[in-house]
N, C-alpha and C positions, 0 to 999 in steps of 0.2 A: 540544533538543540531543541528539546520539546520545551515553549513555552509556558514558563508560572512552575516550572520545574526544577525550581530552589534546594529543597530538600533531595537528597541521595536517595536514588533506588525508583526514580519514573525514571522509563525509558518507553519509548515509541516504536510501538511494533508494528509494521507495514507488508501490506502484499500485494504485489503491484499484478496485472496481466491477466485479469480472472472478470467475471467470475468462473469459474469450473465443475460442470456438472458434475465430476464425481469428487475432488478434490476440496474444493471448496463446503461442502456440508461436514466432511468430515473437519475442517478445519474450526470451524463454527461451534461442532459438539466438544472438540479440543478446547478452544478456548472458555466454554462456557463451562466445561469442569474445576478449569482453576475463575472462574470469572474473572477473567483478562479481556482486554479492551483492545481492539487494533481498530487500521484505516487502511481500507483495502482498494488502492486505488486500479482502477476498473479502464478497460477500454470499451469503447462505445460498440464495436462490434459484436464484442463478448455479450457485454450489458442486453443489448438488442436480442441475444441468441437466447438468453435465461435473465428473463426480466423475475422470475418469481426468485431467484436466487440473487437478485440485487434488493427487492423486497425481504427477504430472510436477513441479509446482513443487516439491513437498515433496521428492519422491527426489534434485533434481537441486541439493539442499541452499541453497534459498532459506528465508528464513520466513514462514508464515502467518497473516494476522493476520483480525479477526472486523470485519466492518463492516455489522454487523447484517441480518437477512433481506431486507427489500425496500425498504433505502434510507430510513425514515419521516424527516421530520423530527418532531423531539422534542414540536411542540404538537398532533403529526396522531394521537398514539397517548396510552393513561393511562401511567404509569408502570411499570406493571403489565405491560402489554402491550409495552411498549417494552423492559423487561426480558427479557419473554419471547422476544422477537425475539432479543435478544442470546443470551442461554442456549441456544437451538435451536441458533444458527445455529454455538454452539461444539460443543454435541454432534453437531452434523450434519461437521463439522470432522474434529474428533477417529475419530468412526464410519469416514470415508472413508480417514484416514490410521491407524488401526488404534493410536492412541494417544491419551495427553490431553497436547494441544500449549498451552504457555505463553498466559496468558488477553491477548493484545494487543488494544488495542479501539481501530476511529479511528470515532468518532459520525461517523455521514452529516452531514455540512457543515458539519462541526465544531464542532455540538450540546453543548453542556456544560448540565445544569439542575440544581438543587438538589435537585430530587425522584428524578433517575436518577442521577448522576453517583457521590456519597459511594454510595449503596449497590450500584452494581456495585465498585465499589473495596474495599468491605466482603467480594464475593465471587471477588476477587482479579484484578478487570481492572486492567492498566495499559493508559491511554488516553493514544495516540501524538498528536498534532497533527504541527503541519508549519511550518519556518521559513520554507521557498520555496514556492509556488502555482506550478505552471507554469502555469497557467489554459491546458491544455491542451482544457479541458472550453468556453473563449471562443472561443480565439484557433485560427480554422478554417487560417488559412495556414501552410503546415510549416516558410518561413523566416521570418517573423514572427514564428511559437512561436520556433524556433531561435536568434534574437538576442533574443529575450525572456529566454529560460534562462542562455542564455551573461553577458548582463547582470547575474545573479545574486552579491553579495561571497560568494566561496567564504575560509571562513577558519578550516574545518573545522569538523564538530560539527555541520553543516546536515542537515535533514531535509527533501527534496524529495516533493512530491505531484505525482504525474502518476497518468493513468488506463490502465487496460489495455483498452479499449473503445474506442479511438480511432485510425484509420489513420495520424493523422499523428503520431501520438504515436512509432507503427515508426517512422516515416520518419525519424524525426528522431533518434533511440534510438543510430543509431552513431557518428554525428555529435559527438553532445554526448559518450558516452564517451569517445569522442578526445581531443574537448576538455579532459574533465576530466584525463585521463589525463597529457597536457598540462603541465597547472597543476601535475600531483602529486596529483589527489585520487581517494581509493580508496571505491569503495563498501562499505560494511559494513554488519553484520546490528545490529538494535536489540536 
């Protein structure tokens, strides 16, 4: 649930795996048409590749969140290593946006383990999850995603996962703001 999110119609809109040279700007002028808020959680590889497109998202006052260096799932790395992925990929963060940005962390594929989890929260990650899947990441058809989403109980307080690496993810991007707009739900920062 997005916190301080009492009232009906905040929900959390997320896009994890980017940033994306061609995807991600167009998503950027998407949301800034309806001035909608997301947190686009970033892998350190990507971040590294287009630093001027983790500065776009950060200046044009979205948030950035950490979604560790190259995606590992949690039994492909020690713990060790899995944390180090994480830490990189915040100082790599932080370095590009010229500050130390709030520690958001969404484990690649919503990885929780006993051996990584308490002790990055020991060095002050909070780890977002997600209520709605768009399985944007399956579902290749852009009206098949689109009444996929729309299908979604919005009853505020939802945290949506979608990817920034995905054509039909744009496609669908202004569509579904309408919608929600619609309904009365507002995007907000976590």
């Amino acid at each position: 649930m997005v916190p301080g999110s009492s009232h009906l119609g905040n929900v959390g809109l997320t896009f994890d795996d980017g940033p994306h040279p061609e995807y991600t700007p167009r998503i950027l002028a998407t949301l800034d048409r309806f001035n909608a808020k997301a947190v686009f959680f970033l892998q350190g590889d990507q971040a590294e590749k287009h630093p001027e497109l983790v500065k776009q998202i950060f200046e044009t006052g979205h948030q950035l969140g950490n979604h560790a260096y190259n995606h590992p799932h949690l039994r492909e790395l020690s713990a060790t290593q899995y944390i180090a992925e994480v830490e990189n990929t915040q100082t790599l963060l932080d370095q590009i946006v010229g500050q130390s940005l709030p520690k958001l962390f969404r484990p690649p594929y919503g990885e929780l383990g006993f051996n990584v989890t308490p002790r990055l929260m020991v060095k002050g990650y909070r780890h977002i999850l997600w209520s709605h899947d768009s399985r944007d990441s399956f579902i290749k058809d852009a009206s098949e995603l689109t009444n996929h989403v729309k299908s979604f109980q919005m009853n505020g307080g939802e945290i949506l996962l979608f990817h920034d690496d995905y054509r039909r993810t744009v496609e669908i991007l202004n569509e579904l703001l309408l919608h929600w707009q619609e309904l009365g739900c507002r995007t907000v920062l976590i």
